[in-house]
Structure formats: C-alpha cells, structure tokens
N, C-alpha and C positions, 0 to 999 in steps of 0.2 A: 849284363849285356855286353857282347863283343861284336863292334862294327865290323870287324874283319872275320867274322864267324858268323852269317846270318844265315837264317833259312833261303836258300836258292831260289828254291820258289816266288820270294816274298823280300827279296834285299833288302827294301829298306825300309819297311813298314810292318811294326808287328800291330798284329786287334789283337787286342788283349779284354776276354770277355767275362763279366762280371758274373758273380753266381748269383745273383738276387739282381730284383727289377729295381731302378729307382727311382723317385719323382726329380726329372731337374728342376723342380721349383727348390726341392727341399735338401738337395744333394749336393755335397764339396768335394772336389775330385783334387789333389794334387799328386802331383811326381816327382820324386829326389831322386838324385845321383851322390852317393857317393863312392869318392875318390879314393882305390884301392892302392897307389902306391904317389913316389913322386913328392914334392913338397907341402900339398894338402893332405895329407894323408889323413884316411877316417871323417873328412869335412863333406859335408853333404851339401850339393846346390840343388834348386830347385831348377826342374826342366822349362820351359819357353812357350808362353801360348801359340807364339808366332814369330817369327824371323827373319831381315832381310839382309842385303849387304850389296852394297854398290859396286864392288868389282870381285867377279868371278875368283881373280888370284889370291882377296884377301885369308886370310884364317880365320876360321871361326866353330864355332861349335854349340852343342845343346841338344837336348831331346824336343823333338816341339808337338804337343800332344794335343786332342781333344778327345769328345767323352758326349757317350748320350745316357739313357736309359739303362743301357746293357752291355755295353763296351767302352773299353777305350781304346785311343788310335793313337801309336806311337813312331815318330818318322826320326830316323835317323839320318847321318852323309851316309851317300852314297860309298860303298868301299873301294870303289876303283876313283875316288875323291883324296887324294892326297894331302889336300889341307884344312881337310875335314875332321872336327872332334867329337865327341860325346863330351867332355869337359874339355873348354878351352879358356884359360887365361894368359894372356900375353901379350905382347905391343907395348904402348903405354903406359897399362893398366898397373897402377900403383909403382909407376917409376920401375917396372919391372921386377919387384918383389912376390916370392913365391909365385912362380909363374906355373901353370899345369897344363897340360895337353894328355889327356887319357883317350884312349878308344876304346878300355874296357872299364865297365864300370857295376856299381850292384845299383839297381834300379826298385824302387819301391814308388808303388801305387796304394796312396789313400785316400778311399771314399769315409766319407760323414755324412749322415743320412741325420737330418737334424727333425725329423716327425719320430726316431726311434732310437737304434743306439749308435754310437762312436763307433766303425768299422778301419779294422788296419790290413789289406791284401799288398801282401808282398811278395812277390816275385822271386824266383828261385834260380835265376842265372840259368837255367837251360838256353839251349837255343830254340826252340819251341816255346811259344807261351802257352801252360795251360789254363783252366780252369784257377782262379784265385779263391785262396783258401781265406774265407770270410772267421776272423775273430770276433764276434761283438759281444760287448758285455752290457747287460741290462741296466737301464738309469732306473727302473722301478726300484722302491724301498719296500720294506714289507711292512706290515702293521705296525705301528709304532708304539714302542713301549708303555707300558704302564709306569707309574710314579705313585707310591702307594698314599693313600689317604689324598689324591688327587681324580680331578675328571678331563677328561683329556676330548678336542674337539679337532678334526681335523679334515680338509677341505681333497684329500686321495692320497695315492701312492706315488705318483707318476713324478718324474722330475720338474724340482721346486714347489711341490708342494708343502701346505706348511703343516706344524700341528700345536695347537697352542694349549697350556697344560691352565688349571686354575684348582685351588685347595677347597677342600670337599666344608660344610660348615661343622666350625670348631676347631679349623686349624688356620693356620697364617704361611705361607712361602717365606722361606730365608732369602729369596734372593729373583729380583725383578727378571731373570732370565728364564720366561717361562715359553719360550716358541722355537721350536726345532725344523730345520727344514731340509727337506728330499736333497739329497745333492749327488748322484750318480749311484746310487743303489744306496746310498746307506743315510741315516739319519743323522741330523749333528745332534748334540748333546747340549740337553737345559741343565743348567745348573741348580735349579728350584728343585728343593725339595721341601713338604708342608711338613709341620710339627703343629704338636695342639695348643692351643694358644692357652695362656696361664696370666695370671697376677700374681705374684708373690708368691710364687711357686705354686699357687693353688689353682690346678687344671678343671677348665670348663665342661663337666658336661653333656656330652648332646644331650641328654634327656632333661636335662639342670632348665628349668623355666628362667625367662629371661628375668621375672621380680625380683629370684632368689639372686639368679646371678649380680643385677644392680645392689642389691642389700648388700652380697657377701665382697662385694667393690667398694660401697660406701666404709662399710667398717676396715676392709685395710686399708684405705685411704684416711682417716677420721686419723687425727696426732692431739694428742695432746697439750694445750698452750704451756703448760708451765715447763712441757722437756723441750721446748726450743731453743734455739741459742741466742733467739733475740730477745726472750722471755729473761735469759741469765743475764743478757747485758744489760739490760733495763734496770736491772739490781745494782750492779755495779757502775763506782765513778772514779772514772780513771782519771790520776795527774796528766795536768799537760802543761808544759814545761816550757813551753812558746814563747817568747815575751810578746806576742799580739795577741795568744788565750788570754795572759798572766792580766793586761793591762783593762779587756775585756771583762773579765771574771771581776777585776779592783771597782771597775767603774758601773758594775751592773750590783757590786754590794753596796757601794757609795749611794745609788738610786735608790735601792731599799732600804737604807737608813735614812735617808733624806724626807723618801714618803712617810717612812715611821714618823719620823719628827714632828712631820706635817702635822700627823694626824694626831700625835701627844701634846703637844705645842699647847691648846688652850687648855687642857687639864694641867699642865703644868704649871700656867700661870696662874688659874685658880689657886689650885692647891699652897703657891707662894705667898699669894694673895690672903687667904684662909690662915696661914701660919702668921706673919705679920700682921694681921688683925688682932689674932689672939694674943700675941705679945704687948699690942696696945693695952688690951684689956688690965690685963696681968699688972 
C-alpha cells in the first residue's frame, strides 16, 4: 500500500472484499504492515483497531481497519496529511532507537475461520484492492491407519479428533502409547505396536484353549528344588572368621557338651559305682 498512491476515487479508505462469507462469531480477521525499507526493515506491525491523538500537528501513523461478514475496511492518512504514516515510530518511543516513518508499506490481511480451515488473504500492493486470493488448507485427517494385529476405535476425522489403537487377543502392545490424534490434516503417530504374547519363547495360540495354555505355564514355571542355589547352600558350611561368629560358634559347642554331660552324668556315676563294687568283691 502507498499512501501517496491511492485510488482517487477513494483516498483514504480501501474495502477490501473477502471471497467467502464468514461467521463473525467464529471469525479472526488481523492486518500486518510490513516495513519495506528504513531501520525496520522486513518487521511486520500489526494495523490499529482504532486511533486518536490529541493535537492535530502531532505524528502518527497505522492502518486502522474493521471487518464484517464480507469485507474489510481499511483507512489510511489522509495524503495531503503530511505528518501522516502507514508505520510510524518516533518521539520518545524507545529513547529514539530504530525510529521508522514508511508511507509505503506491504499490507497483509488474515482471516481464521475457526468452524473450518486457517485462511491467509494477502494482498498484492496494487493500487486497487481486488478480490483476495483464499489459501486454505483442510484440518480434516483421513482414516487412520491401521496397526497390524491391532483394533483401532476412533471418535472422526475432523480436527482433534482422536483414535485409540488396542492389541487384538493373543498379542500384548510394546508400549503404552496407544492414542493418536487429528492435528491439522494429518495424524500424530502411536508408538504401539502388538506382538504375540509368549512365555519362554513359546507363542500362544489363538486356537490353544486356555487349560492347555495354564498346563504348558505350569510346566515352564515348575524348577526343580535340588538345581537351586539355595538348595546348594544348604549343603555347604562356610568359615567365618569373625571373632563374634568364632566366640558364638565356642559357646553354642560348650552348650552342647554341657547338655551331653547332663544327660551322661548319672550313667557315669553308675557305671564308677558298678566298677568299685566289683573291686570290693575281688
């Protein structure tokens, strides 16, 4: 857009009319300017819904636009306005760094239509506005993948929709990420994929009745007591070298010789007894 180039007709105001109707309930209309030369160069500001300023002489600038159903309305300065911008930064405004003052500038208009798709109408620098060339690209997804030896459930197409995947029976998912969802045409990606579920490398299946299947469980689970390692330790007595094993071990033999004693004690004195008798005899 050039303020000092406008339609005669129409100085300071272009309508710029939309190719499609839209709902303003469900519709985002914005406008950029960006800055073709100057110490912004390539920066884009966003046009002004509305605008005032308290003395005529000050400087100022902006596009200041609204928007219905089927157009939008775009007001410029006046060009016989001399301190009039399209982009204006200056005065104050950051201690006076990169300052810009453009009257020409590239101007882009876009609509969002949030009941359908993301639309970008951009504007062509004529001086005339014509018709805006509608880009839009579909947030639908298309059927969603299959995942083999999976079943797959999913609630449409339409953006964020979801689709949640689950292993068919006789298989197991590698991996909890089983729900993909719509996200501007295309589907994200589950990481799940099912394999058929096994024990000890011996694959279940489907036709395999479940008795057979618990029997041929029991038997590879089923170990034998004598190959265990706790079975081997129980055979073996290992030193220990401690002095609080060493003094434990002394005093728990001393007990068992003590009780022996106990228990031989009156056969012993018999038997002393029986011997010295018989020497009496003798």
């Amino acid at each position: 857009m050039d303020k000092n180039n406008a339609d005669i007709a129409s100085p300071t105001v272009d309508r710029v009319p939309l190719k499609s109707v839209y709902s303003l309930d469900s519709m985002l209309v914005s406008v950029e300017m960006k800055a073709l030369s100057g110490n912004n160069t390539g920066f884009t500001f966003y046009a002004g819904g509305s605008a005032m300023i308290d003395k005529s002489s000050d400087a100022y600038g902006a596009i200041i636009y609204a928007y219905t159903e089927t157009e939008v309305f775009l007001w410029r300065p006046d060009i016989a306005v001399t301190n009039g911008y399209l982009i204006y930064v200056g005065g104050i405004w950051g201690a006076g760094t990169n300052n810009q003052q453009d009257t020409i500038v590239e101007v882009t208009v876009k609509v969002i239509d949030f009941n359908g798709s993301p639309c970008s109408e951009t504007y062509d620098c004529k001086p005339n506005w014509a018709y805006l060339a509608s880009s839009c690209a579909s947030t639908d997804c298309p059927t969603p993948d299959d995942i083999p030896n999976a079943n797959k459930l999913y609630d449409g197409v339409s953006n964020g929709s979801r689709t949640l995947y689950s292993c068919a029976n006789g298989y197991t998912g590698s991996s909890n990420d089983s729900m993909t969802h719509c996200v501007d045409g295309a589907w994200t990606t589950a990481a799940m994929h099912c394999e058929a579920i096994s024990t000890h490398h011996h694959y279940v299946k489907l036709n395999q009745t479940i008795e057979k299947w618990i029997e041929d469980i029991k038997k590879d689970l089923t170990i034998d007591r004598k190959t265990t390692s706790a079975y081997t330790r129980s055979l073996i007595s290992v030193y220990e070298s401690r002095p609080s094993a060493v003094a434990m071990g002394g005093a728990g033999v001393a007990v068992i010789c003590l009780a022996g004693l106990i228990l031989l004690l009156p056969d012993i004195i018999n038997i002393l007894r029986y011997c010295n008798e018989s020497d009496e005899k003798d």
